[in-house]
C-alpha positions in Angstrom: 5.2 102.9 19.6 5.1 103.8 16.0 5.5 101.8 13.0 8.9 103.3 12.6 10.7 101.0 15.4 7.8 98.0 15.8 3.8 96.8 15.0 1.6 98.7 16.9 -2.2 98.3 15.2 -4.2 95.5 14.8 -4.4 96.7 10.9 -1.2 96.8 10.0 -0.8 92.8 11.4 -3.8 92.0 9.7 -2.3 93.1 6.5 0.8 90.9 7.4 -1.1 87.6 8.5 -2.7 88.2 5.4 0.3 88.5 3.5 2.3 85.8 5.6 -0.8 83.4 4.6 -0.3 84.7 0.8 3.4 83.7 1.0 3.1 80.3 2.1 0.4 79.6 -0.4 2.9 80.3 -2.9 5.8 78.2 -1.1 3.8 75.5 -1.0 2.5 76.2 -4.5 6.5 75.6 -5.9 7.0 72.2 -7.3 10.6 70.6 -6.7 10.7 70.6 -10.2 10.9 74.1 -10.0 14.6 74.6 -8.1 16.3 75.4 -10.8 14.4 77.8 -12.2 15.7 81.6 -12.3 13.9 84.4 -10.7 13.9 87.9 -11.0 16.9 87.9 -8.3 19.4 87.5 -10.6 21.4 85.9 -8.3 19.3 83.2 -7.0 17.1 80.4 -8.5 13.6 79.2 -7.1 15.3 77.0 -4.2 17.4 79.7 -3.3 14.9 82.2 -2.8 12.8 79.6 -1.0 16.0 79.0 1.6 16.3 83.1 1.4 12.7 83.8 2.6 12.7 81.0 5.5 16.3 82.3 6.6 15.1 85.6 7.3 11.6 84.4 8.3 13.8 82.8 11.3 15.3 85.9 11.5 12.4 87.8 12.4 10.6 85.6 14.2 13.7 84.8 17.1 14.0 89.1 17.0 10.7 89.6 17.6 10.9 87.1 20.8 14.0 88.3 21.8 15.8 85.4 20.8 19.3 85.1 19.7 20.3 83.7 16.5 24.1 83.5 15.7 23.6 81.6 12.0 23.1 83.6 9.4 19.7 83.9 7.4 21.3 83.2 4.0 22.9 79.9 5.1 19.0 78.1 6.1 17.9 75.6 4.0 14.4 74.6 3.6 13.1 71.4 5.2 11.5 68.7 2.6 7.6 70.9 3.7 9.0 74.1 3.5 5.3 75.7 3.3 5.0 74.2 6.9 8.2 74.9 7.8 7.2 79.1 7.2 3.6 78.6 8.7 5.9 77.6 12.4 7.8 80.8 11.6 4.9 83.2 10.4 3.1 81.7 13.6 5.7 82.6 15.6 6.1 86.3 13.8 2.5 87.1 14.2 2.6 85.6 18.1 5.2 87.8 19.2 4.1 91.0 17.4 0.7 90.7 18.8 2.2 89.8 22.5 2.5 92.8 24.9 5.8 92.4 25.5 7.3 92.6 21.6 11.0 92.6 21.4 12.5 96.3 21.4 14.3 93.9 18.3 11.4 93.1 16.3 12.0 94.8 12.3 8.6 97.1 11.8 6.2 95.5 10.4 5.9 97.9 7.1 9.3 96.1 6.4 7.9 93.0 6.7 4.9 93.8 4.4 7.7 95.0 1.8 10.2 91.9 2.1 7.3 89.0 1.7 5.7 90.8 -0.7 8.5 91.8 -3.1 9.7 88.4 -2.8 6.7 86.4 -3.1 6.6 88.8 -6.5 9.7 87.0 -7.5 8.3 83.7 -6.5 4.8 83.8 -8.3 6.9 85.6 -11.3 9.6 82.3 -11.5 6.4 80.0 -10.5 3.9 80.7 -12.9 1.6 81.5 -10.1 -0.9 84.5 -9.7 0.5 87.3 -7.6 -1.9 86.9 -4.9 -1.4 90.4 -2.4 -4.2 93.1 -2.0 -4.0 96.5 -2.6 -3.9 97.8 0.8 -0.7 95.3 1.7 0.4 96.5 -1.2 -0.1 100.5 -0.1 1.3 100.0 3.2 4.4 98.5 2.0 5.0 101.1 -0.5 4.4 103.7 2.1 6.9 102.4 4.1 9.7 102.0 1.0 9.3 105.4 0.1 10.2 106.9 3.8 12.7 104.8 4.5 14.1 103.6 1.5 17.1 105.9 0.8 19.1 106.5 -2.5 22.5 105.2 -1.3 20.7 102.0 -0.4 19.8 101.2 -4.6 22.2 100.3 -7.1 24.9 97.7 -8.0 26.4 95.8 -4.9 23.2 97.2 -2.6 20.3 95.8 -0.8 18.0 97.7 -3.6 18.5 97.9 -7.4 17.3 101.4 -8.9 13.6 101.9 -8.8 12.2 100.6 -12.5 9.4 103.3 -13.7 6.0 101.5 -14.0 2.9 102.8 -15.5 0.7 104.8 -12.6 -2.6 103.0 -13.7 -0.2 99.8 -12.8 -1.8 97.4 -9.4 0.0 98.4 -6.3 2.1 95.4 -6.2 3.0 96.3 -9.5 4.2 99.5 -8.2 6.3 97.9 -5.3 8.0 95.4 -7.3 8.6 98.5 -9.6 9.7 100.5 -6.7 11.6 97.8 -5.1 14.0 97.7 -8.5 12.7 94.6 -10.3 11.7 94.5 -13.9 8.0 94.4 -13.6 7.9 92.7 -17.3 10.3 90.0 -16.0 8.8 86.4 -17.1 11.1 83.5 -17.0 13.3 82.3 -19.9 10.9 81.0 -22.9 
């Protein structure tokens, strides 16, 4: 199997528990206070991107076990502990990606890396909190954007806004949030 379809080395899921641990850090690091705030998702605040990343972290989690979900990701909302509530899910993730028997389902793990990551961007950016990812999850993520990410997919009414030119002595996260079409000199409203 290739990173293409699912996870296949112990590197790449390194880089995601890694990441996964980085994202929940930052969930748990979000105040209530904090729900209202905007983000660099224009069209959600701090809660809803919160109820966006658990959604889909349920998403991926029942596809890699071969599980079927019928509600959709965008209608979860977080439990009162949602940092707990995405360490069940990001246990679950990294269980089933490291089982031998995967789900032919599972999203590749170079996705993953790119999803958490650009959104726990947007988290630490509405948060006030440190970006906390590495280079190399940063790399791998980036790798995987640029041979998948198409131009049809960026623009208005698209998964992806246009790419946003960053400086090339920018980090690597930098680079992906850039990349990814967010502003990388977003900061909340003053």
């Amino acid at each position: 199997m290739s990173d293409d379809t699912r996870a296949t080395d112990e590197a790449a899921l390194t880089d995601l528990e890694s990441v996964l641990a980085d994202t929940e850090e930052l969930i748990g690091g979000t105040s209530p206070e904090q729900g209202d705030a905007p983000t660099p998702c224009p069209d959600m605040n701090v809660s809803q991107l919160v109820d966006h990343v658990l959604g889909w972290s349920a998403t991926y989690a029942a596809r890699a076990m071969g599980v079927e979900r019928n509600d959709d990701p965008e209608s979860h909302t977080a439990l009162p502990d949602a940092a707990k509530e995405f360490r069940s899910y990001a246990d679950a993730i990294l269980a089933a990606y490291r089982s031998e028997d995967v789900s032919e389902e599972a999203v590749p793990v170079g996705v993953l890396l790119m999803d958490y990551q650009a959104h726990g961007w947007d988290l630490a950016r509405a948060t006030g909190q440190d970006v906390p990812y590495g280079d190399r999850e940063a790399s791998r993520a980036l790798e995987t954007g640029r041979g998948m990410l198409k131009p049809e997919y960026r623009g208005p009414d698209k998964d992806f806004g246009d790419e946003v030119p960053v400086k090339d002595s920018a980090s690597l996260i930098t680079q992906l949030a850039g990349f990814l079409g967010r502003d990388p000199d977003w900061a909340p409203p003053a």
